[in-house]
C-alpha positions as CSV (number, residue, x, y, z in Angstrom):
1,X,-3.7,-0.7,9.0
2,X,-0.4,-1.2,10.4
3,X,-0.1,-4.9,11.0
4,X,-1.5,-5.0,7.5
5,X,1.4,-3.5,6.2
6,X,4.5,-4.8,8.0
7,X,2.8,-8.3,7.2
8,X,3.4,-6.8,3.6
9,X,6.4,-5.4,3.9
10,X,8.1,-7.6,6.2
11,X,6.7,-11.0,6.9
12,X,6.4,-11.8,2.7
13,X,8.2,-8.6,1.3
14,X,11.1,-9.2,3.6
15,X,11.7,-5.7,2.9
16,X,15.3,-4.5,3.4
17,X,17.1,-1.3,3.5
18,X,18.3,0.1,1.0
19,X,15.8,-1.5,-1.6
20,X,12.7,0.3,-3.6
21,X,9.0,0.1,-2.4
22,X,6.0,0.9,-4.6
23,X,2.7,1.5,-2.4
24,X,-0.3,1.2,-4.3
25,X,-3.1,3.6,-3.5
26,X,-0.9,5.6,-1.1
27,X,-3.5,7.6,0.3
28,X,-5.3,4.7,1.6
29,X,-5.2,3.6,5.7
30,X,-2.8,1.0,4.2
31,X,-1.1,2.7,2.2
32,X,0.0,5.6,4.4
33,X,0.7,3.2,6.8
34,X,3.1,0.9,4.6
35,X,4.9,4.3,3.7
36,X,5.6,5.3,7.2
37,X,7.4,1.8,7.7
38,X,9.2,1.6,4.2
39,X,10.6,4.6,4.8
40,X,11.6,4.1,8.6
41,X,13.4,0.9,7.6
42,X,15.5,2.8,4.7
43,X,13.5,2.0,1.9
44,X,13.2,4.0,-1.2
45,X,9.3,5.1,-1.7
46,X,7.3,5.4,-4.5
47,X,3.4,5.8,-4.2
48,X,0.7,5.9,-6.5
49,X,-2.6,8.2,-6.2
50,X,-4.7,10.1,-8.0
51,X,-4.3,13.5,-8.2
52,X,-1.1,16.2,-7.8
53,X,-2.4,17.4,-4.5
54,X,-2.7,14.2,-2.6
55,X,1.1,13.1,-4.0
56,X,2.4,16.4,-1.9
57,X,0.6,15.2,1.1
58,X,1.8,11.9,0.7
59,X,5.6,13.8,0.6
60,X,4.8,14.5,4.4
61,X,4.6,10.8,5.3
62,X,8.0,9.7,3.3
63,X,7.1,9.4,-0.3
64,X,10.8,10.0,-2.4
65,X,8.7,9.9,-5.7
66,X,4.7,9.8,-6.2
67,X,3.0,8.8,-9.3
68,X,-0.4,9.9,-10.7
69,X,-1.7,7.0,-12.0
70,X,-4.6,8.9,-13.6
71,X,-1.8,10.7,-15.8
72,X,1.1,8.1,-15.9
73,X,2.0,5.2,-17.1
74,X,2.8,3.5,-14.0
75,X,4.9,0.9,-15.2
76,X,7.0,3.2,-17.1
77,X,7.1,5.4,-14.2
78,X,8.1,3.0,-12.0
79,X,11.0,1.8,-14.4
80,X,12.2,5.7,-15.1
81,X,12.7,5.9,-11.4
82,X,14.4,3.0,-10.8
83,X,16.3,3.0,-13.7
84,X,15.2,0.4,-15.4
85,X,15.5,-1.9,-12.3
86,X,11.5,-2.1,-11.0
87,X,10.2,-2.1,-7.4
88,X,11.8,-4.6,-5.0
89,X,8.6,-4.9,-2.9
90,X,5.3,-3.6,-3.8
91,X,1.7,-3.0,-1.8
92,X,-1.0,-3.6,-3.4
93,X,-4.4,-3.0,-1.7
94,X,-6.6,-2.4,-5.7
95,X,-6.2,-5.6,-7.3
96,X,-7.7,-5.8,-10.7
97,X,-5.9,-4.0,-13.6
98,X,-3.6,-2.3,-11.0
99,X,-2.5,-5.9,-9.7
100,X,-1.5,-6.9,-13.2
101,X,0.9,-3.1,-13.9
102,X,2.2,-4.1,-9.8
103,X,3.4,-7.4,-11.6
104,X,4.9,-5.7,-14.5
105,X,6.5,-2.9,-12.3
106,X,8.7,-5.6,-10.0
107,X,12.4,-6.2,-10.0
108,X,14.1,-9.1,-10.8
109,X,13.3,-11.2,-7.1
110,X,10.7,-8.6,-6.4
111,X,8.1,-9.4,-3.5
112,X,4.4,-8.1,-4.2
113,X,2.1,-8.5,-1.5
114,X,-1.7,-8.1,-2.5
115,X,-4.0,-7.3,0.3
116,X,-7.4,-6.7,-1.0
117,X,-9.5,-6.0,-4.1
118,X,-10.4,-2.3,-3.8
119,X,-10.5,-1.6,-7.1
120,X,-13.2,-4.4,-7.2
121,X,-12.5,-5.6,-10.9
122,X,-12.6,-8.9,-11.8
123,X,-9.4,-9.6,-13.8
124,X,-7.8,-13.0,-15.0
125,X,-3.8,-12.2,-14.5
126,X,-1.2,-13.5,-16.7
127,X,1.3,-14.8,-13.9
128,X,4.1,-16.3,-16.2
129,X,5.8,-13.2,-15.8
130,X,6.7,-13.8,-12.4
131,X,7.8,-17.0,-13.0
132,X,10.4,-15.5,-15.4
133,X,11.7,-12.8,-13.1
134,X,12.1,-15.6,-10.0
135,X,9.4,-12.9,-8.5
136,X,6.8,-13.7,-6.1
137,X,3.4,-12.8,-5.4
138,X,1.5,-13.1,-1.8
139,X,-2.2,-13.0,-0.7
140,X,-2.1,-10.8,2.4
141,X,-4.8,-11.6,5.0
142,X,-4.3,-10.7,8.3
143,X,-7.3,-11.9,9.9
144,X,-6.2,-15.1,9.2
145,X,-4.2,-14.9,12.1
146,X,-5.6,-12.4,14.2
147,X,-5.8,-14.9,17.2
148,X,-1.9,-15.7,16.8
149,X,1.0,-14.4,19.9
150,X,2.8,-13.2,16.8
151,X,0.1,-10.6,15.3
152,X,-1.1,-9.9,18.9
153,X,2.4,-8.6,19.4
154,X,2.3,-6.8,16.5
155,X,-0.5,-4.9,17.0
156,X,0.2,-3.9,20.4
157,X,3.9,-2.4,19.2
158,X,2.6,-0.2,16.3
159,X,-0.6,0.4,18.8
160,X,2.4,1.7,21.3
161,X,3.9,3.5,18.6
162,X,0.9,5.6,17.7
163,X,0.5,6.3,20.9
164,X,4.0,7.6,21.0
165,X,3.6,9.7,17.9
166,X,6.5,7.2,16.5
167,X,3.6,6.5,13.6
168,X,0.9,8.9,12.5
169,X,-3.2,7.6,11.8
170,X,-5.0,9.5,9.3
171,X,-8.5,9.7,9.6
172,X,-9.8,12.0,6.7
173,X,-13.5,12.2,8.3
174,X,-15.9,10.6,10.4
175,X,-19.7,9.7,9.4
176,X,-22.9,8.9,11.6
177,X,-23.4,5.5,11.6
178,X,-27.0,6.3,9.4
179,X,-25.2,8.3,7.0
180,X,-23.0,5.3,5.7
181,X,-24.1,5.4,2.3
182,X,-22.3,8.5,2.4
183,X,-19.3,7.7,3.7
184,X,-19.0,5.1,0.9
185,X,-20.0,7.1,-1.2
186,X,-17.3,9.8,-0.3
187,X,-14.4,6.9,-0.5
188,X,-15.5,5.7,-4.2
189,X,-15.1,9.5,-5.0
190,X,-11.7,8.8,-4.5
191,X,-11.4,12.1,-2.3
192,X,-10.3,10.5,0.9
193,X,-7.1,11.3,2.4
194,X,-6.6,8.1,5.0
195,X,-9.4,6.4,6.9
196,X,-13.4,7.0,7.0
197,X,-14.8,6.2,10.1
198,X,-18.7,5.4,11.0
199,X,-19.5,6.3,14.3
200,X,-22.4,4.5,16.0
């Protein structure tokens, strides 16, 4: 999940310090992982999930200000604590009706990377808003280039860094490899806390 996120961050969000990150689904592999770097580069971070107790686990990773999306409006949220400004960059592994509150929760120049469609809703998005706010949106795809020197590189730094403790996995539980219906079925309960693994 790391490489997924400082592609995010850093390679379209051209995330700097000082500025305000919003990471969708914050509990997620990506989404922890994307908070770990914001917040080592200087970044401000906000993260959505969806309950109370996963928000103050987040707090342990680097979240400044978490959001229950199930109780808030997000894009009000988002604009309370920023006054009024929006989030510089923004993560956004849901898609759907959660991509189009990501676009209406961006600053003015704000970079929103989306990187998958886990909400799996199929949404038209009006876009004209980004237009207006000179904002831009990314498709995120790493394995598009997962045979480049420059994500190769990548890997092996945050793979270095783990190994280091310098970044923190989070696997929330492990499954058989026959019991995967469960393990799907235990991430679309929206309990997970970090990465499901299957073990063959």
């Amino acid at each position: 999940p790391f490489g997924t996120a400082d592609d995010c961050l850093f390679e379209f969000g051209r995330l700097q310090a000082g500025e305000t990150v919003l990471v969708q689904a914050g509990a997620s592999g990506v989404g922890l992982a994307a908070i770990q770097l914001a917040k080592r580069a200087g970044a401000t971070v906000l993260a959505t999930a969806s309950s109370a107790e996963k928000l103050e686990r987040l707090a342990h990773f680097g979240v400044d200000h978490g959001i229950n999306y199930v109780e808030d409006d997000l894009v009000e949220e988002v604009k309370r604590l920023t006054d009024g400004k929006g989030a510089d960059v923004i993560v956004d592994p849901v898609g759907g009706t959660t991509l189009q509150k990501s676009i209406h929760s961006l600053a003015y120049r704000g970079r929103l990377s989306m990187v998958g469609r886990a909400g799996r809703e199929d949404v038209k998005h009006d876009v004209s808003t980004l237009m207006h706010g000179n904002q831009t949106l990314s498709g995120v795809f790493l394995g598009a280039e997962i045979f480049s020197d420059r994500v190769h590189d990548l890997i092996q730094r945050h793979v270095d860094e783990v190994a280091n403790d310098k970044l923190r996995v989070v696997i929330d539980s492990t499954f058989p490899l026959e019991d995967a219906a469960a393990a799907h079925a235990h991430i679309e309960s929206r309990k997970a806390f970090g990465r499901v693994l299957l073990i063959p």
